[in-house]
C-alpha positions as CSV (number, residue, x, y, z in Angstrom):
1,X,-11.2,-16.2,13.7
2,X,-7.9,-18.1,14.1
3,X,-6.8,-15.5,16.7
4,X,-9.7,-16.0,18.6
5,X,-9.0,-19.9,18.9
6,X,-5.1,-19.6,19.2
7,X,-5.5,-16.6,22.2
8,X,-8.1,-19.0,24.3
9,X,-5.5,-22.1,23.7
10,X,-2.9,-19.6,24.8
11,X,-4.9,-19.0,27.8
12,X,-5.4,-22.8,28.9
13,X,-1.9,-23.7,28.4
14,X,-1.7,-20.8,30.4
15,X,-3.2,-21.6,33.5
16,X,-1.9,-25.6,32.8
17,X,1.9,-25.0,32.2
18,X,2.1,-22.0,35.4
19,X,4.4,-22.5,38.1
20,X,2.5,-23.8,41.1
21,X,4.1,-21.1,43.4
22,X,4.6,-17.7,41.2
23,X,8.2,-16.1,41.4
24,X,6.6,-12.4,41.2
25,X,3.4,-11.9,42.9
26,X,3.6,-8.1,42.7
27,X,4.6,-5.7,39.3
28,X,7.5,-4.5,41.6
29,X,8.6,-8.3,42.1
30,X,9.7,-9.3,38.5
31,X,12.5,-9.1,37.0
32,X,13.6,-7.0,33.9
33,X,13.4,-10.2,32.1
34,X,10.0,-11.4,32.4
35,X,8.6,-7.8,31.8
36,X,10.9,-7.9,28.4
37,X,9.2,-11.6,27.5
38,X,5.7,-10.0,28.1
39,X,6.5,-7.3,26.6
40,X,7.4,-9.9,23.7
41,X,4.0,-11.5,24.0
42,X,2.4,-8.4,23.5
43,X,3.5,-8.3,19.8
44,X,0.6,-11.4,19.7
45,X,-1.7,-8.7,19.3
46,X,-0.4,-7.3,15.9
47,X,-2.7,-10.2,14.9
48,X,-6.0,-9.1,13.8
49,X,-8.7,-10.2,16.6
50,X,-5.9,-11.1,18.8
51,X,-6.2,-10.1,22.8
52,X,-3.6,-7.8,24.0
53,X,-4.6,-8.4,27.5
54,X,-5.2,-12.1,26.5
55,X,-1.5,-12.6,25.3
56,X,0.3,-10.4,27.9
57,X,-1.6,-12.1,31.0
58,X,-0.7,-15.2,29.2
59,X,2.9,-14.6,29.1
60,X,3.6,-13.3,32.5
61,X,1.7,-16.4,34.0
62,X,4.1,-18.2,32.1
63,X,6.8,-17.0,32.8
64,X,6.2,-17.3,36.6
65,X,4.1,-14.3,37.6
66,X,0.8,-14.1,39.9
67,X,-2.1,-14.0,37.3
68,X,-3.1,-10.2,39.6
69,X,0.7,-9.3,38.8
70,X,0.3,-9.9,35.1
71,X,-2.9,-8.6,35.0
72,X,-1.7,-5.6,37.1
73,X,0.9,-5.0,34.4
74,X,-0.7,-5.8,31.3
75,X,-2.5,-3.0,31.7
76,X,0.1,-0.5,32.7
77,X,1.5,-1.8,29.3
78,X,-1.7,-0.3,27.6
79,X,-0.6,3.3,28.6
80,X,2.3,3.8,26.7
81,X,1.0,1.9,23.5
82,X,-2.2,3.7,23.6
83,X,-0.5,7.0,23.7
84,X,1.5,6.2,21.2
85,X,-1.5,5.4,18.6
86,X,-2.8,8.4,19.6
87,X,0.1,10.3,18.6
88,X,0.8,8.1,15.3
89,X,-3.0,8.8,14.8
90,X,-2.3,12.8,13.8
91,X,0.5,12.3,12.3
């Protein structure tokens, strides 16, 4: 239940705290360090009932990415991680 809360305050400060004019507005725009810090963000969701998405849209907004871009990436993200559960899975 705390997830739940902490991911939509996440959220708000979000979309309070975001640059006015983003610094990447495409995936192929940002820089190897604001892909490492969402990257970073998206250990959030190692939380139970923590968003993924949430926490990785989250932190690219923050760190000065369009909220399509982050979203755009976030979910390339989800491809690698998902294969990798799915592998981990049969082990």
């Amino acid at each position: 239940m705390y997830a739940l809360i902490v991911g939509g305050v996440l959220l708000i400060a979000a979309e309070v705290l975001k640059p006015k004019e983003p610094r990447a507005v495409a995936v192929d725009d940002m820089t190897y360090r604001q892909a490492f810090v969402i990257g970073c963000f998206q250990c959030l969701a190692l939380w139970p009932g923590f968003s993924r998405s949430g926490a990785t849209i989250s932190g690219g907004m923050l760190m000065g990415v369009s909220r399509y871009a982050a979203s755009e990436f976030s979910f390339l993200l989800a491809v690698p991680m998902m294969m990798g559960r799915h592998r981990a899975g049969r082990l």
